[in-house]
C-alpha positions in Angstrom: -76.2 -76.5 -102.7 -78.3 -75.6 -100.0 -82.1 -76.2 -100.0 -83.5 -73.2 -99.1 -81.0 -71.4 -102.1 -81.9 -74.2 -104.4 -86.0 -73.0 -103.6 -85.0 -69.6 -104.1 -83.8 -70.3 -107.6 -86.4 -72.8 -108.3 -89.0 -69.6 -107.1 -87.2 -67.3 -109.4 -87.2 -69.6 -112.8 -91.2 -70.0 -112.2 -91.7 -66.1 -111.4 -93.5 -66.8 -107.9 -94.7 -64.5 -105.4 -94.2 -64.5 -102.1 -97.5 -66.1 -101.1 -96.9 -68.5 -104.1 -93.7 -69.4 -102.8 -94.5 -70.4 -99.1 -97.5 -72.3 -100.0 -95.2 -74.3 -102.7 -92.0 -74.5 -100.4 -94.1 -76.4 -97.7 -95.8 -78.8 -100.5 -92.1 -79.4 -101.8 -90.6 -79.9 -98.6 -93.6 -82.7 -98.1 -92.9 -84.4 -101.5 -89.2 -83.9 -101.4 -89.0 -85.9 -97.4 -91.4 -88.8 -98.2 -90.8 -89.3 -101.9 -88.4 -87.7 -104.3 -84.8 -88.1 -102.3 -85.6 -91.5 -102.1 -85.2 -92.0 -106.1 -82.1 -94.3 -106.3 -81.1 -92.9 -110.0 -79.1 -89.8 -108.6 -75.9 -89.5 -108.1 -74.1 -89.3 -105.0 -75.3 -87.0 -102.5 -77.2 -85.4 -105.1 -80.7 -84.0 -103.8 -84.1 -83.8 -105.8 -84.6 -80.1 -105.4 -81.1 -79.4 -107.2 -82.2 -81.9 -110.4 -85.4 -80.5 -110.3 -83.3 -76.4 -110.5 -81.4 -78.3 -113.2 -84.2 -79.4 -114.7 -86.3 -76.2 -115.0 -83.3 -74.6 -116.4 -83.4 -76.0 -119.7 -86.4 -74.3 -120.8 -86.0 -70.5 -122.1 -89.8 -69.5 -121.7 -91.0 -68.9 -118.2 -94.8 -70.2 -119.3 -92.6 -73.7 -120.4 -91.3 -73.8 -117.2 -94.4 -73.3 -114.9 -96.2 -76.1 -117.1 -93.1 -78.6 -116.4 -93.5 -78.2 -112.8 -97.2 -78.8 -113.1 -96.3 -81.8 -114.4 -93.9 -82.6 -112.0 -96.2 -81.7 -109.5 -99.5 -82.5 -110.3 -99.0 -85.3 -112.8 -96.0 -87.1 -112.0 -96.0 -90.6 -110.3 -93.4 -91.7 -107.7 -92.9 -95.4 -107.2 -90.0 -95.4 -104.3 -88.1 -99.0 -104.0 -89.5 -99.4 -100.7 -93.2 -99.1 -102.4 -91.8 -101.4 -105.6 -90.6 -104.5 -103.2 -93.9 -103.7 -101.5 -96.1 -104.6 -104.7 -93.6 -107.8 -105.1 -94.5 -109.2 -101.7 -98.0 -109.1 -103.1 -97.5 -111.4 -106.4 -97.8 -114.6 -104.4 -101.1 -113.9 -102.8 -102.1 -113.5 -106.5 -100.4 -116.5 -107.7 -101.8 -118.4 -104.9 -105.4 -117.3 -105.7 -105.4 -118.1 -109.0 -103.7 -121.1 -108.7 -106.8 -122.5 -105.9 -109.3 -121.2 -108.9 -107.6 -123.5 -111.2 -107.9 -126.3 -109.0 -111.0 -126.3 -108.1 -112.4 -125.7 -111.2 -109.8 -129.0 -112.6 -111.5 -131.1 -109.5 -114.7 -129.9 -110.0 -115.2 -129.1 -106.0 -116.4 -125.3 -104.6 -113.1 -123.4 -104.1 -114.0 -122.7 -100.1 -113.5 -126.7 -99.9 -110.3 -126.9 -101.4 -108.1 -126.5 -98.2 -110.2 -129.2 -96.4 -110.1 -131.6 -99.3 -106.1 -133.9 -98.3 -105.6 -135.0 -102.2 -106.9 -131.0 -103.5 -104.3 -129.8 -101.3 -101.5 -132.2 -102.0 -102.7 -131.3 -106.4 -102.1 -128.1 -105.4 -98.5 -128.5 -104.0 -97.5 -130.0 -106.7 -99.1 -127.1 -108.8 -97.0 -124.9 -107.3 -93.4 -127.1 -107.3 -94.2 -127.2 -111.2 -94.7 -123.4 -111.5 -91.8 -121.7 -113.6 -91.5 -117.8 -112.8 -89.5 -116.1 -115.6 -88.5 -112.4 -115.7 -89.0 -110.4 -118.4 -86.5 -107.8 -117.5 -84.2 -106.2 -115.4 -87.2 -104.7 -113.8 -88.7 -107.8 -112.8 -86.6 -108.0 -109.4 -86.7 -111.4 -109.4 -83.9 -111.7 -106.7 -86.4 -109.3 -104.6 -89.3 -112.0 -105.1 -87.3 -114.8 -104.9 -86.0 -113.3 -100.9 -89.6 -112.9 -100.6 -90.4 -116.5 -101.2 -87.3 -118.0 -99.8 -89.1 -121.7 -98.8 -92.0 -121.8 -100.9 -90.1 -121.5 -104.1 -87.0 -123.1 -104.6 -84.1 -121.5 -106.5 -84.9 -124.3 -109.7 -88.3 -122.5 -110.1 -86.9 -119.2 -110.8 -85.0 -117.9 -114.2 -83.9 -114.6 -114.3 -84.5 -113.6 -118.1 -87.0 -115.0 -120.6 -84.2 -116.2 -123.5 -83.7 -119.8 -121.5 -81.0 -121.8 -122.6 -81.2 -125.3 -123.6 -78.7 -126.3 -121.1 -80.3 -124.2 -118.3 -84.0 -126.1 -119.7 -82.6 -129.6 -118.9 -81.7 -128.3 -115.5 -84.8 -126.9 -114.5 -86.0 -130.2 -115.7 -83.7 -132.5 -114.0 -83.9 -130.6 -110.3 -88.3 -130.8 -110.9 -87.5 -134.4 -111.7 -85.4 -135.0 -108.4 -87.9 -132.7 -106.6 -90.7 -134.7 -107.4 -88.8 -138.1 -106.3 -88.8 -136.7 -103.2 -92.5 -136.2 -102.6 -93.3 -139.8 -102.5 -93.7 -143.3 -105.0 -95.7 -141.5 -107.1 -94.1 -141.0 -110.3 -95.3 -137.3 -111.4 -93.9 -136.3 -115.0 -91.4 -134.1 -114.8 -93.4 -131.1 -116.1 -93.6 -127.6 -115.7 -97.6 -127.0 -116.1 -97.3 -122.9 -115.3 -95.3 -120.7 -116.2 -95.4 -116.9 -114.6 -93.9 -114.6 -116.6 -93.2 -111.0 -114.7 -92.2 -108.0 -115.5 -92.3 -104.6 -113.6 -94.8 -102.4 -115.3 -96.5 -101.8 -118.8 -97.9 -98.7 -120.0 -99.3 -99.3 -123.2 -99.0 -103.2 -123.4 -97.7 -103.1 -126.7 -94.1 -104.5 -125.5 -95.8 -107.4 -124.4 -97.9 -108.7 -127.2 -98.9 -106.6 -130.7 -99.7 -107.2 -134.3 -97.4 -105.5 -136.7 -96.4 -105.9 -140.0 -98.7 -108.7 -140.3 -96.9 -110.9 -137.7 -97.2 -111.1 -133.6 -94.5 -109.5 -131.7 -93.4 -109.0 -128.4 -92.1 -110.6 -125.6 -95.1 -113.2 -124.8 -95.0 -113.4 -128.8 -91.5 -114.2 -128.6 -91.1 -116.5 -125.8 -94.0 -118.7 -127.1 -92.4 -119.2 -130.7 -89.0 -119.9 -128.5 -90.8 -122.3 -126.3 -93.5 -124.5 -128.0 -91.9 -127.2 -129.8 -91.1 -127.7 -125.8 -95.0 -128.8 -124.8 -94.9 -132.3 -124.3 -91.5 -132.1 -122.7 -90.1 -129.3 -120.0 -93.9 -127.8 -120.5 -97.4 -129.8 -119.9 -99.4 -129.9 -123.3 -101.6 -127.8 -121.1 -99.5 -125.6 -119.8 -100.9 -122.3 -118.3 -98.9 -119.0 -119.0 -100.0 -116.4 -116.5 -98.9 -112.8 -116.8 -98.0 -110.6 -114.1 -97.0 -107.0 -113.5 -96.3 -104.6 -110.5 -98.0 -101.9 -112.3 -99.7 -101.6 -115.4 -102.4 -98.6 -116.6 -105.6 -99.4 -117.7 -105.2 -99.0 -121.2 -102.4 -101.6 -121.0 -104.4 -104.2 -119.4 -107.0 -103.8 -122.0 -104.6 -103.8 -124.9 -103.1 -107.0 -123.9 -106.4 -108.8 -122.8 -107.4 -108.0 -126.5 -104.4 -108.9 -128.2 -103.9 -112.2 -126.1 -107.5 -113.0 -127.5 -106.5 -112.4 -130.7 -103.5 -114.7 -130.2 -105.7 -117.7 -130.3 -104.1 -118.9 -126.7 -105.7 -119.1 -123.5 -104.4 -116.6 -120.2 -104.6 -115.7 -117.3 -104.5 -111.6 -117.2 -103.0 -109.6 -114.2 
């Protein structure tokens, strides 16, 4: 279908007039060349204009279907792929930070001296070789941050899903335990003392961590029963779990910075 006969339609489901219609035609236009047909969930050569026809269509009362495309319009937020791998490229900057907080507050030293301190800078290498980044869903693009990365974190640093196998466990542990050989004579334990556990976005925060029915659920929840007997061995008794999203609303980040509280463990919250 052609675009301007698909507007035409579109015009005629919301009852606009004529001035109505060339103002919204050039503000569709806009949002349909730099956004919307860049949404990967169509099918082939399908076109956002048509599923938005499509869309509009479903609804019998004209006053239904002016308040969908407000919605659409107005409400609606877009995050293209290109945008997504965008806020990926940005996690280790984060990672980084925190990760030079941590140290200097472990060395006791003023973080702006940590990068001219030789033995801060060699703690923090290893810091990051014995960081674990764990996906929590399909969302989590780890294969997108991992290309990202390539050379500052190795393939045995990166798990695809959160439900880690005991076989897959003594090979993350074995290849940190090789790794760490390498460095030097130093005999590090073979330890993973962070793990960064990522997912894509949350909206409410209750998939992550919530109390229900008397018990703590969720996916932090369920990889910590999952995981603890494991302090001591694959994880440092102190091991840091940090938390990190692409996106997340506001009401999400103070859900879960509640919650985790409640949880009696100690976070890091991104």
């Amino acid at each position: 279908m052609k675009h301007e006969l698909a507007f035409n339609l579109i015009g005629k489901q919301l009852d606009w007039s004529d001035a109505q219609f060339a103002g919204e035609f050039r503000e569709l236009q806009l949002m349909i060349d730099h956004k919307y047909d860049a949404y990967q969930g169509f099918q082939p050569a399908t076109r956002f204009h048509v599923a938005l026809l499509n869309w509009l269509s479903q609804f019998a009362k004209l006053a239904d279907r002016q308040i969908a495309y407000r919605l659409i319009k107005d409400r609606l937020i877009f995050v293209s792929q290109r945008e997504m791998h965008h806020l990926v490229s940005l996690m280790m900057p984060i990672v980084e930070r925190h990760a030079r907080s941590r140290m200097a507050h472990l060395l006791n030293m003023p973080l702006y001296l940590m990068l001219q301190d030789g033995a801060a800078c060699s703690r923090l290498d290893l810091m990051r070789r014995r960081t674990l980044y764990v996906g929590l869903s399909d969302g989590a693009r780890i294969d997108v941050f991992r290309r990202y990365n390539e050379g500052q974190v190795s393939n045995e640093q990166v798990v695809a899903f959160s439900e880690i196998s005991e076989d897959k466990w003594e090979d993350l542990q074995s290849e940190l335990r090789k790794n760490l050989m390498e460095v030097g004579p130093r005999r590090e334990t073979a330890q993973f003392e962070v793990v960064c556990l990522v997912d894509d976005f949350t909206g409410s925060g209750s998939s992550l961590i919530r109390w229900e029915k008397g018990q703590w659920k969720g996916k932090i929840a369920k990889f910590y029963k999952a995981n603890k007997h494991r302090l001591g061995a694959e994880l440092a008794t102190d091991c840091l779990l940090h938390i990190h999203h692409y996106l997340a609303s506001q009401q999400a980040k103070s859900q879960i910075e509640r919650d985790l509280q409640a949880f009696g463990l100690s976070w890091i919250y991104v």
